[in-house]
Backbone bond lengths (Angstrom), bond angles and torsions (degrees), N, CA, C in turn:
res aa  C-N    CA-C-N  psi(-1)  N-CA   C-N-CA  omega(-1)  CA-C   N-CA-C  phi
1 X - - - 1.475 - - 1.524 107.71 -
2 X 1.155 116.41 119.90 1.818 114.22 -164.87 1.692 83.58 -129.84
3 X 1.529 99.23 140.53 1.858 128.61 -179.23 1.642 100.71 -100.07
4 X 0.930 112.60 139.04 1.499 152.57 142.31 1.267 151.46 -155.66
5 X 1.470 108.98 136.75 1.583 109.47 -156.22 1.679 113.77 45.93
6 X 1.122 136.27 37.78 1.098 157.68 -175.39 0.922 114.18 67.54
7 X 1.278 145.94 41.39 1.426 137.11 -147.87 1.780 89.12 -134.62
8 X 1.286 123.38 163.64 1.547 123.41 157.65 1.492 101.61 -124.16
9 X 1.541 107.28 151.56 1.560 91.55 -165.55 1.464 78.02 -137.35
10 X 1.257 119.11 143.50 2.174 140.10 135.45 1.303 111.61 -101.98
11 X 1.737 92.22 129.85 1.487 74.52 167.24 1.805 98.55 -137.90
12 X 1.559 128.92 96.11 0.736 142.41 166.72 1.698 140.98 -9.65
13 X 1.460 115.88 76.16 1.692 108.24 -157.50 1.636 88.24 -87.34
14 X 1.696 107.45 120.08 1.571 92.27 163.93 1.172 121.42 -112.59
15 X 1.350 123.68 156.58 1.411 141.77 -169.54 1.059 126.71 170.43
16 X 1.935 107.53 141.12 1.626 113.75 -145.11 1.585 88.94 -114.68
17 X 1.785 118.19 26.91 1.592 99.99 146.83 1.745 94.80 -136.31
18 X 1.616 102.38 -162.95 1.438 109.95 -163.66 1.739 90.32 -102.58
19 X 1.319 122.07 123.97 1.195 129.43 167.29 1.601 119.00 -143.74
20 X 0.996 107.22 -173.95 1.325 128.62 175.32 1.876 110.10 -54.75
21 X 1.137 120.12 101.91 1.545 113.91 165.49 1.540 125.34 -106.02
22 X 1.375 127.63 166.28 0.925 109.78 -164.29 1.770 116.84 -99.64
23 X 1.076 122.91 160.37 1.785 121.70 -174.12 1.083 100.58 -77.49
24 X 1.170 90.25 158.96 1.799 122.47 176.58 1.307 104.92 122.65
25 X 1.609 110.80 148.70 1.621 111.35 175.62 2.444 107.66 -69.94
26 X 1.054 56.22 -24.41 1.720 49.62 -160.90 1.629 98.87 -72.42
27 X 1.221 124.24 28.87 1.885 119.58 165.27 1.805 105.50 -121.82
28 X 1.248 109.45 113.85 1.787 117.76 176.34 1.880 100.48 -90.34
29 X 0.780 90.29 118.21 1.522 109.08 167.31 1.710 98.88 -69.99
30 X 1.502 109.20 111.57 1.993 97.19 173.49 1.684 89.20 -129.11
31 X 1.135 121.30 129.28 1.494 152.35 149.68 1.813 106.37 -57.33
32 X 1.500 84.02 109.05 1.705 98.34 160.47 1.230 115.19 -113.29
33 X 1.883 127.24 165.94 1.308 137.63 146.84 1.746 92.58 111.35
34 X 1.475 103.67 -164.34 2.033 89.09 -170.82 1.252 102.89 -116.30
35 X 1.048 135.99 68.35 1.236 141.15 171.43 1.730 97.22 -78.21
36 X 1.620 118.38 136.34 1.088 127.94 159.36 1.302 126.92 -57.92
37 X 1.785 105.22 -51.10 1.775 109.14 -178.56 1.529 97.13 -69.49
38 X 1.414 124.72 144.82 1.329 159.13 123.39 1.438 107.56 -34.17
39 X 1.590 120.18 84.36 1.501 100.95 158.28 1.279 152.30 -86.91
40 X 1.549 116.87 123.23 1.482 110.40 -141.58 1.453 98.28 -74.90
41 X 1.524 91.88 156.81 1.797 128.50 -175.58 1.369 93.41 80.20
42 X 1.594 136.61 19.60 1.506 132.78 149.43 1.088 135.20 -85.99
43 X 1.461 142.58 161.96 1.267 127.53 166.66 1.429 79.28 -111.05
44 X 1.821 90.15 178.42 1.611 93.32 159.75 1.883 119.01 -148.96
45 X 1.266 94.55 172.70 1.656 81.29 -159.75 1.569 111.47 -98.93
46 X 1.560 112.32 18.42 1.382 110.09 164.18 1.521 109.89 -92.16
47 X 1.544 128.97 43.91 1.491 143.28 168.15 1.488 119.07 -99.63
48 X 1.154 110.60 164.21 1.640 98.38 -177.22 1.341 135.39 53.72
49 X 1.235 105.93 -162.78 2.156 108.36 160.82 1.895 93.69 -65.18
50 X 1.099 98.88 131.11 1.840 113.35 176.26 1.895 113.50 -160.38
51 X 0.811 80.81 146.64 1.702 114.77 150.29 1.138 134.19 -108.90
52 X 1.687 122.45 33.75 1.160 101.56 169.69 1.398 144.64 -108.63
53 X 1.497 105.25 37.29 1.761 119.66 166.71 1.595 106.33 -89.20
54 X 1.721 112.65 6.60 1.538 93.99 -175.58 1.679 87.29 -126.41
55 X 1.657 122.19 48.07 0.861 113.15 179.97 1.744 103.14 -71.04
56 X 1.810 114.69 -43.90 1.181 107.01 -171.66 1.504 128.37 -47.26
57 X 1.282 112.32 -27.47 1.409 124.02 -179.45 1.804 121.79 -107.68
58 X 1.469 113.83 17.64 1.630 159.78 174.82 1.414 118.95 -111.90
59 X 1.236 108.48 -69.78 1.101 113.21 -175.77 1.758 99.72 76.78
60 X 1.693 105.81 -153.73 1.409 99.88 177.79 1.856 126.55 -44.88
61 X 1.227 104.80 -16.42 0.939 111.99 -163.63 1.517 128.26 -62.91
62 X 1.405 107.50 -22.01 1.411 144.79 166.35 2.150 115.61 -62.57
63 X 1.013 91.62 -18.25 1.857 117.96 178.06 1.843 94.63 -102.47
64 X 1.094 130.61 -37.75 1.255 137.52 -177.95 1.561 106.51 -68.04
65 X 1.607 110.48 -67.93 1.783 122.70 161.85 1.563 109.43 -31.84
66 X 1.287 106.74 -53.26 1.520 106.48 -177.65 1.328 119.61 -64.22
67 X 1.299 132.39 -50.98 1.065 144.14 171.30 1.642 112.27 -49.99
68 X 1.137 118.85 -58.82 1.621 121.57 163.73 1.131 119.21 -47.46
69 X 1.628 113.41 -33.82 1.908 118.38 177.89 1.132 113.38 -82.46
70 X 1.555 125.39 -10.57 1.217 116.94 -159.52 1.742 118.99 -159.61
71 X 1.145 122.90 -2.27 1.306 105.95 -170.51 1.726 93.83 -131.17
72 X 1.327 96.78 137.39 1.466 111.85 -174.52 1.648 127.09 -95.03
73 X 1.237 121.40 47.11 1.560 131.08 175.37 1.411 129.59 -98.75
74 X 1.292 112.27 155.99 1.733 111.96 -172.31 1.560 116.74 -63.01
75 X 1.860 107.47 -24.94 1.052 96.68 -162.72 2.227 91.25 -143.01
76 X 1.335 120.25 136.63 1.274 102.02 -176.08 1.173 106.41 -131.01
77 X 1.748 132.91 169.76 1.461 119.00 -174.95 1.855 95.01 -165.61
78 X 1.893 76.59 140.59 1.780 68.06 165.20 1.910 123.09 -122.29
79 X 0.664 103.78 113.90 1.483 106.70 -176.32 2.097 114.01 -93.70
80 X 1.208 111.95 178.12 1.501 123.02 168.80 1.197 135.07 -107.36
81 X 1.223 162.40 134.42 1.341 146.58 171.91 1.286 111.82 -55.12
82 X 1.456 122.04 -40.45 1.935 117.53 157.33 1.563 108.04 -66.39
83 X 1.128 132.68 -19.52 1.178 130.28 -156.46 1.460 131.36 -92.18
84 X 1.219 150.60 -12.46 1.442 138.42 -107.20 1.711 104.32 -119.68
85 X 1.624 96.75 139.42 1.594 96.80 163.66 1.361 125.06 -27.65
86 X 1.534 109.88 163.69 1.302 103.35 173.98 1.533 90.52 -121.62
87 X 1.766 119.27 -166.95 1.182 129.89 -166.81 1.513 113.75 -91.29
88 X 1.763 106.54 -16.27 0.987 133.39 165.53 2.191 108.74 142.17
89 X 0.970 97.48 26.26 1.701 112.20 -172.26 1.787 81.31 -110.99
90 X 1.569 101.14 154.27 1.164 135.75 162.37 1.429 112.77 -51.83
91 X 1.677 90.23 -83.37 1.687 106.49 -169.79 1.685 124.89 57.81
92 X 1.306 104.61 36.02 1.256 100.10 -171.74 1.659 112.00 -70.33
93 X 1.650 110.69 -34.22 1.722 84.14 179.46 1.650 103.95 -126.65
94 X 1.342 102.25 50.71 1.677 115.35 167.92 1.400 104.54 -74.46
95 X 1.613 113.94 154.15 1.560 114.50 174.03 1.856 106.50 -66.52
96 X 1.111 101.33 158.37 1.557 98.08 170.72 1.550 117.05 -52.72
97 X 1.558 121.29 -43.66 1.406 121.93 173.24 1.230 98.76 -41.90
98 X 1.398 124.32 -67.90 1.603 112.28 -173.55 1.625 135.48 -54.72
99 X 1.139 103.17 -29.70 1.575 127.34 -176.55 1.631 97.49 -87.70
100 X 1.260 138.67 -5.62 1.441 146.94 178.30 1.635 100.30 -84.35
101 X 1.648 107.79 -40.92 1.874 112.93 -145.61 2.161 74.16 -97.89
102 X 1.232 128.43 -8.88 1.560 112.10 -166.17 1.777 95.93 -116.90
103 X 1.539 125.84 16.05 1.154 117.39 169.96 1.454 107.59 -86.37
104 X 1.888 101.25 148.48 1.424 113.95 -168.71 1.214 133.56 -47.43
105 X 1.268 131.70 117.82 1.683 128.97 -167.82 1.025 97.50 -91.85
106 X 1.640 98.51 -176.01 1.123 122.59 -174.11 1.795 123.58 -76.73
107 X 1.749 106.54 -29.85 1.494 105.65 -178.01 1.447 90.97 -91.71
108 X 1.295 148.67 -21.94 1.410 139.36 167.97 1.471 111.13 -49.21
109 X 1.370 105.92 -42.99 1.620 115.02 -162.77 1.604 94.93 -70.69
110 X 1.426 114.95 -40.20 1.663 117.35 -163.35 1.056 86.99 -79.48
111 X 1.619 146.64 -55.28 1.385 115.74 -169.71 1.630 123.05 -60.03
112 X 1.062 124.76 -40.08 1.854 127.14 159.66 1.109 115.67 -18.45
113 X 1.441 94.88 -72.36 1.442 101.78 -172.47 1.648 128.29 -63.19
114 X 1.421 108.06 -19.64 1.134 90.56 -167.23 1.891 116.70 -82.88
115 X 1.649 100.03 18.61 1.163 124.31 174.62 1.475 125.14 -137.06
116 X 1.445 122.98 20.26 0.911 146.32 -155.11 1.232 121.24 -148.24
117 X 1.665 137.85 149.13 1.218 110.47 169.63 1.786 111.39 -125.23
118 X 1.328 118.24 0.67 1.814 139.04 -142.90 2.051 82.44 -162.87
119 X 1.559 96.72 140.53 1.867 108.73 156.54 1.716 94.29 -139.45
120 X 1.271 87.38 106.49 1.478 79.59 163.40 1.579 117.79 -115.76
121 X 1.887 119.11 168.11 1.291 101.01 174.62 1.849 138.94 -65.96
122 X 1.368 98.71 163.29 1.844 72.42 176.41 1.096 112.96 -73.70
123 X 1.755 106.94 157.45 1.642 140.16 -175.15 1.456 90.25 -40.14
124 X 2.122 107.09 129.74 1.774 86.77 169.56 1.831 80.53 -97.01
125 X 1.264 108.14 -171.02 1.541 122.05 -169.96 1.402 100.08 -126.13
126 X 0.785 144.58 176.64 1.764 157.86 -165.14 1.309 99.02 -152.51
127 X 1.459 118.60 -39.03 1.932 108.91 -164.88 1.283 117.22 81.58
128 X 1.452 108.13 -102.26 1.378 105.87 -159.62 1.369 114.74 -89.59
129 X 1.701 120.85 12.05 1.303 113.53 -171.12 1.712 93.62 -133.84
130 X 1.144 105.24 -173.97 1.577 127.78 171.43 1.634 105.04 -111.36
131 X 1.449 98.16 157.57 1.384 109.79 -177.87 1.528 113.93 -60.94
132 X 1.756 109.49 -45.74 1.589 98.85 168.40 1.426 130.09 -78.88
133 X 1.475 113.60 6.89 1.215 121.37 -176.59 1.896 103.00 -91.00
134 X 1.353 96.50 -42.43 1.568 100.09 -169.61 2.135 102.72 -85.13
135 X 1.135 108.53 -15.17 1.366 99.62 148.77 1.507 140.16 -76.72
136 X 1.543 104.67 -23.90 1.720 105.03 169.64 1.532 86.83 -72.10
137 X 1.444 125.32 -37.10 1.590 91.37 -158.98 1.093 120.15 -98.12
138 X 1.624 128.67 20.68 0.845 151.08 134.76 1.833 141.18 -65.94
139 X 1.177 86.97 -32.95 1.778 95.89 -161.40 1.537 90.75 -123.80
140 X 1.801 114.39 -163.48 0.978 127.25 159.92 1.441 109.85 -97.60
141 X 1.416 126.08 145.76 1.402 124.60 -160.04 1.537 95.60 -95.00
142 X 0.849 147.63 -16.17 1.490 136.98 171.17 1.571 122.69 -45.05
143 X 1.234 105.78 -55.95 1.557 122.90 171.93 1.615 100.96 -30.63
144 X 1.466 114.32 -61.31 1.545 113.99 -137.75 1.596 79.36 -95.60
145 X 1.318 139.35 -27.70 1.532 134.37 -159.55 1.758 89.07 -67.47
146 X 1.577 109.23 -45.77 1.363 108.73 -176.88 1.611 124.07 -68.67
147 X 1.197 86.64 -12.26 1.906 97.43 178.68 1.296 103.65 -77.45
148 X 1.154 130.43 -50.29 1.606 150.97 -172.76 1.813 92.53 -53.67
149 X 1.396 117.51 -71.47 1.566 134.99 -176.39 2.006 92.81 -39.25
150 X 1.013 107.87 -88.55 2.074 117.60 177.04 1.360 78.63 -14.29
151 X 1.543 111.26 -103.22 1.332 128.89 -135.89 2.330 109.41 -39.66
152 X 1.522 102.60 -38.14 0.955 119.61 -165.69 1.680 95.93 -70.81
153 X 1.651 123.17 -67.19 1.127 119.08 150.63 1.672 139.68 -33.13
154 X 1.154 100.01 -53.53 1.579 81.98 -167.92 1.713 108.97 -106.24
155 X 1.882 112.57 -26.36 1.307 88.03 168.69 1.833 104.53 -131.95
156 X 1.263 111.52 81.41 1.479 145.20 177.06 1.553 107.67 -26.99
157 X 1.534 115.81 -32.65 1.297 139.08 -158.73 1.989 85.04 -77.29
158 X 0.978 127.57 -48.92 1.235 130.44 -150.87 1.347 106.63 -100.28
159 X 1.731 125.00 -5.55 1.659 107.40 -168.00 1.653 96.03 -102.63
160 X 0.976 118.83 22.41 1.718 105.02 158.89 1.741 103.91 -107.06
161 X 1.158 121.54 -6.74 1.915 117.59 164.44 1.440 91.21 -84.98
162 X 1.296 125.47 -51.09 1.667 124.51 -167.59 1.590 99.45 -36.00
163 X 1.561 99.50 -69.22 1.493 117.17 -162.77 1.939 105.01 -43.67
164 X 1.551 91.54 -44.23 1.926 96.15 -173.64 1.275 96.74 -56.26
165 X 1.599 120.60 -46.77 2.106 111.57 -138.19 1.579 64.50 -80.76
166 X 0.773 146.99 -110.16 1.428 161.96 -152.01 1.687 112.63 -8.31
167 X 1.408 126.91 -18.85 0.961 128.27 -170.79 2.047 106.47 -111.94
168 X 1.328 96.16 -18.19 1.465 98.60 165.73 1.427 114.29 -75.68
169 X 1.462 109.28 177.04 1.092 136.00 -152.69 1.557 102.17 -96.22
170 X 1.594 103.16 -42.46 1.753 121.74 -157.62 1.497 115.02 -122.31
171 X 1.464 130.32 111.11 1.060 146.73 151.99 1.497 148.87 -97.95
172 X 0.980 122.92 136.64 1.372 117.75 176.94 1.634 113.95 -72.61
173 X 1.371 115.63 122.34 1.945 119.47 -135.59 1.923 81.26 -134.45
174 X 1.132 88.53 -171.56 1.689 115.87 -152.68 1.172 133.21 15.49
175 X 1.904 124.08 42.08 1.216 147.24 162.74 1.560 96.81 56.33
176 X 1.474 119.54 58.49 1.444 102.16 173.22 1.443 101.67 -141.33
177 X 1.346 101.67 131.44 1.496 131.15 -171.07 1.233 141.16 -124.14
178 X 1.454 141.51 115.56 1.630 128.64 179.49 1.565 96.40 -132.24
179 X 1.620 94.32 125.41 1.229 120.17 -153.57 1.399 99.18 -132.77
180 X 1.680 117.05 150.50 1.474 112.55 148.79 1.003 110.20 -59.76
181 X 1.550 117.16 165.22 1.299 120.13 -168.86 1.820 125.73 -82.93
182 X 1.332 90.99 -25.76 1.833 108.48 -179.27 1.663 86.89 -66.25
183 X 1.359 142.32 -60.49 1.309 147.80 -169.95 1.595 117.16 -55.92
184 X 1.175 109.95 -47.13 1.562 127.50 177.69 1.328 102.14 -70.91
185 X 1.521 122.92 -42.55 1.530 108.04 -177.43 1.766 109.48 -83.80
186 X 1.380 127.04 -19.30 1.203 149.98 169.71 1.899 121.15 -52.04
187 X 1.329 76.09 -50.74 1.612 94.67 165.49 1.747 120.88 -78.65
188 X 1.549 111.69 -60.52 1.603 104.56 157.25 1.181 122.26 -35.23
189 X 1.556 135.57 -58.67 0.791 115.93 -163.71 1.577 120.91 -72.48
190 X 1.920 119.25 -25.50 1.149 108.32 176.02 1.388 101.36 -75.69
191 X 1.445 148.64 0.21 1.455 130.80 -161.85 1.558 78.69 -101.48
192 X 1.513 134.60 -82.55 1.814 109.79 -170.85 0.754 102.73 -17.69
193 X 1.384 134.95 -79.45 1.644 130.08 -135.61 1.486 115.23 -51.88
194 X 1.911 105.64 -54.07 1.002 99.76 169.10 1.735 134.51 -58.11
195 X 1.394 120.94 -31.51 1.307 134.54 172.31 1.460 100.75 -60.89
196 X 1.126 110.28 -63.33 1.850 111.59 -174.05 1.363 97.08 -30.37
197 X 1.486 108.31 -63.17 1.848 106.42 -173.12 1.508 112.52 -36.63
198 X 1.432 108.85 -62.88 1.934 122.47 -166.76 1.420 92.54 -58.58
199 X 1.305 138.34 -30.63 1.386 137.31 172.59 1.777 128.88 -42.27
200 X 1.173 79.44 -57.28 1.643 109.11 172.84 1.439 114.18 -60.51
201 X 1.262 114.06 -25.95 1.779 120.91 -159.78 1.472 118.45 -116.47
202 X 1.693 88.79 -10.60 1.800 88.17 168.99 1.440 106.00 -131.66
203 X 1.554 85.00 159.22 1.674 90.54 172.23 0.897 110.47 -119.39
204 X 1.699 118.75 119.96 1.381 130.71 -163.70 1.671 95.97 -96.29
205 X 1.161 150.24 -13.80 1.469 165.35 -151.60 1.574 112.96 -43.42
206 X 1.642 110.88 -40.22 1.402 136.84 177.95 1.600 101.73 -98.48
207 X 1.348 120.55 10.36 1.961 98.23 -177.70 1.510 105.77 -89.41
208 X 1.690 123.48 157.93 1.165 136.94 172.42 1.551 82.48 -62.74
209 X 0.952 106.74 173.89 2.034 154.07 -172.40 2.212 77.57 -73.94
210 X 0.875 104.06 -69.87 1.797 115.08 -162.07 1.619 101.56 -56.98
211 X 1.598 108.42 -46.35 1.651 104.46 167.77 1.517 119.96 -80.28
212 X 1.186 108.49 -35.00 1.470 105.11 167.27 1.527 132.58 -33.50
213 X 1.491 117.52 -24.16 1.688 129.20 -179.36 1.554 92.15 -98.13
214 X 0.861 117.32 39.53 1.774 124.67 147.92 1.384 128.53 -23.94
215 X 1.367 114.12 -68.32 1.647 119.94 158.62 1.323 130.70 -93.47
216 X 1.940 113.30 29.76 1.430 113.90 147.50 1.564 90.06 -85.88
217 X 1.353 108.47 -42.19 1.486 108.81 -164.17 1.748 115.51 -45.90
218 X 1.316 105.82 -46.62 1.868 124.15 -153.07 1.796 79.99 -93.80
219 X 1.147 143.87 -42.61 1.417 111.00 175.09 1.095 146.73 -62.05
220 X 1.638 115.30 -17.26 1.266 148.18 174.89 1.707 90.43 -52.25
221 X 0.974 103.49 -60.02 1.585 108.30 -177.83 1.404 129.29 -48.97
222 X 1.797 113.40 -26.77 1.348 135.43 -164.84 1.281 98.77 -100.51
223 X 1.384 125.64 -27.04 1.701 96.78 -170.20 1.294 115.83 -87.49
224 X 1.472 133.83 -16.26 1.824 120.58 148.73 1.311 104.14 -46.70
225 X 0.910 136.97 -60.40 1.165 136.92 176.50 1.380 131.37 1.03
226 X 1.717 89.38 -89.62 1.416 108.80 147.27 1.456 136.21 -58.43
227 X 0.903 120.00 -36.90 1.183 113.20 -166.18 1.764 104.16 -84.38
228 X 1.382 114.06 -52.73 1.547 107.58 157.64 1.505 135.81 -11.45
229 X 1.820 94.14 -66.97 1.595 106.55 -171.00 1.546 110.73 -90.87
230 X 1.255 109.30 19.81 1.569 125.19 169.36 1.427 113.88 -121.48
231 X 1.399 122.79 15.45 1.039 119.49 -162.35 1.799 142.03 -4.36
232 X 1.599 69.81 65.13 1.849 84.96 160.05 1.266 152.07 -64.92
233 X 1.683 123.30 122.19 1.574 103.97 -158.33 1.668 98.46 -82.99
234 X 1.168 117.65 127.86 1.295 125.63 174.03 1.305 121.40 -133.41
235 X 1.268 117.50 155.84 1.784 132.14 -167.05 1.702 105.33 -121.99
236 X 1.404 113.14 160.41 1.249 103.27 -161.83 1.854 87.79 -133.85
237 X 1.639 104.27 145.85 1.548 103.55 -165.98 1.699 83.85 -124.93
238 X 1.429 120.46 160.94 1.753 125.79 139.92 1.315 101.57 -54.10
239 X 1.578 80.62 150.55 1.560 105.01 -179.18 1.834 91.31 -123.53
240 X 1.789 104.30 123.48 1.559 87.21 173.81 1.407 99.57 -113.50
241 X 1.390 111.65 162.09 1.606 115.72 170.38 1.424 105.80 -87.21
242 X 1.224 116.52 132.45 1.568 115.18 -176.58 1.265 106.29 -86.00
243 X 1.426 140.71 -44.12 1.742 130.62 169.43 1.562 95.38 -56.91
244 X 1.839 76.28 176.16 1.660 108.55 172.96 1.217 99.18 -77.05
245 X 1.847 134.16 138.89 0.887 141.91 167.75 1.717 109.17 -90.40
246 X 1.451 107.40 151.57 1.613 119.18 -178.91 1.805 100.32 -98.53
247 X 1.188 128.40 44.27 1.842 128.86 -164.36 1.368 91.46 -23.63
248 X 1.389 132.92 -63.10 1.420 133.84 -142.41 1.360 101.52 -76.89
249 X 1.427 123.24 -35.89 1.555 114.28 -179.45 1.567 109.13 -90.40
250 X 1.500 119.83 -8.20 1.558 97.26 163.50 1.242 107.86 -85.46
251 X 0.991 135.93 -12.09 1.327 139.74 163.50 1.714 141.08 -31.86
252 X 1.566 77.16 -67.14 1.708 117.67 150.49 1.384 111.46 -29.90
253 X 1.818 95.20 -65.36 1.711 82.16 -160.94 0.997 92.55 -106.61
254 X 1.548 141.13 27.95 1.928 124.07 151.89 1.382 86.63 -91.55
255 X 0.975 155.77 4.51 1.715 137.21 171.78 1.852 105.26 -100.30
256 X 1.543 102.16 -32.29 1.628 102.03 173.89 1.062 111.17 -80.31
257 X 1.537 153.77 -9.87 1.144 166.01 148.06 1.672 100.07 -30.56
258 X 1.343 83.32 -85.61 1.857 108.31 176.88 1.670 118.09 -1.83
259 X 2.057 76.21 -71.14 1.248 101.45 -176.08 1.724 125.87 -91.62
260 X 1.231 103.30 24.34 1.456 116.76 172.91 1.781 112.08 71.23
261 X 1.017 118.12 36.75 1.405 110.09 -163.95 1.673 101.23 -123.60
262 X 1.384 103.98 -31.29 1.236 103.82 179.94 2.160 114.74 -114.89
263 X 1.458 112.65 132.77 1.353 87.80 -177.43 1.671 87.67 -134.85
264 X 1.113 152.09 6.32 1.066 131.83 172.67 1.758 102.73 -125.29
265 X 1.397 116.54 171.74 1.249 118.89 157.53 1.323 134.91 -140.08
């Protein structure tokens, strides 16, 4: 837990092997999935109030539950071990050593905030599709038809932003967030609730392992959402990928997507 400007900040790297994380006090290394060994300098998020036997069908999101159930700081965040803010640089084709020494610190983070209340990554873009378009052609469309049904039912207030974020092109994507803490727990709690619902209404029983993370998938979708029709002041950071990227084979399969040929990865 590392202080600035009075603030205490976590900011949650998750990952279900032992790798490389990044420095600074204010980043907690938390261990997901069922691994027996304990990896040291980890916490993990099957502690406390948790969810984490539904990480497969969660994904990070299960480190998010935890964090809302359980950890008491001014300011909280969830990041990836592929994933992490930057300081505010691109770095798209820096070596990882370099892209390691330009992830977000701690006096970067305190200056944001002290005008800020949410950092999220920048908008990725799709182009030629919409967000619910590039999820049917991505996913199985049931999931999100049932997300649409909840939201419309139970919180009515929110399915005319649903309908907008959903019809754009550009979102803020891989559920990663550093938030004050009243906001971050504000937001969890309406994103379970709503998931709990889509939970109840599908039967995931027959999905591959790749469809099975269903509601990492369908939240990605919810936090414009939220955060929009709550009008949140938020700041937007790079997002770098910490591996070597394959450009030409994601390529591949965002064009086989498109064209219906490819649906898992």
């Amino acid at each position: 837990e590392a202080r600035n400007h009075n603030l205490s900040y976590e900011i949650y790297v998750v990952s279900h092997k032992k790798t490389r994380m990044p420095d600074g006090d204010i980043y907690l290394p938390v261990q997901v999935g069922p691994a027996e060994e304990n990896f040291q300098g980890f916490v993990r998020d099957n502690t406390g109030d948790n969810i984490a036997s539904k990480n497969p069908n969660y994904c990070e999101l299960t480190v998010q539950y935890w964090a809302w159930k359980n950890r008491n700081v001014d300011v909280k965040g969830i990041v990836h071990y592929r994933r992490l803010f930057s300081n505010g640089k691109k770095m798209l084709f820096a070596s990882p050593e370099k892209k390691f020494q330009n992830v977000l610190d701690e006096k970067t983070l305190g200056e944001i905030m002290k005008n800020h209340d949410v950092i999220l990554p920048k908008k990725r873009n799709y182009f030629i599709e919409t967000l619910w378009s590039h999820y049917i052609h991505s996913h199985k469309t049931e999931g999100l038809v049932a997300l649409r049904d909840v939201i419309a039912e139970k919180y009515p207030d929110y399915l005319e932003k649903f309908d907008e974020v959903t019809s754009r092109t550009k979102a803020h994507m891989f559920n990663m967030i550093i938030s004050k803490s009243p906001i971050f727990d504000e937001y969890s709690k309406w994103l379970f609730e709503v998931l709990g619902e889509v939970e109840k209404r599908v039967d995931i029983s027959d999905y591959s392992s790749y469809e099975a993370r269903i509601y990492g998938f369908l939240s990605e979708l919810l936090m414009d959402v939220w955060i929009e029709k709550n009008n949140i002041n938020y700041y937007e950071l790079p997002v770098m990928f910490m591996e070597k990227q394959d450009i030409v084979k994601k390529l591949r399969i965002f064009i086989g997507r498109k064209l219906g040929l490819v649906t898992e990865v």
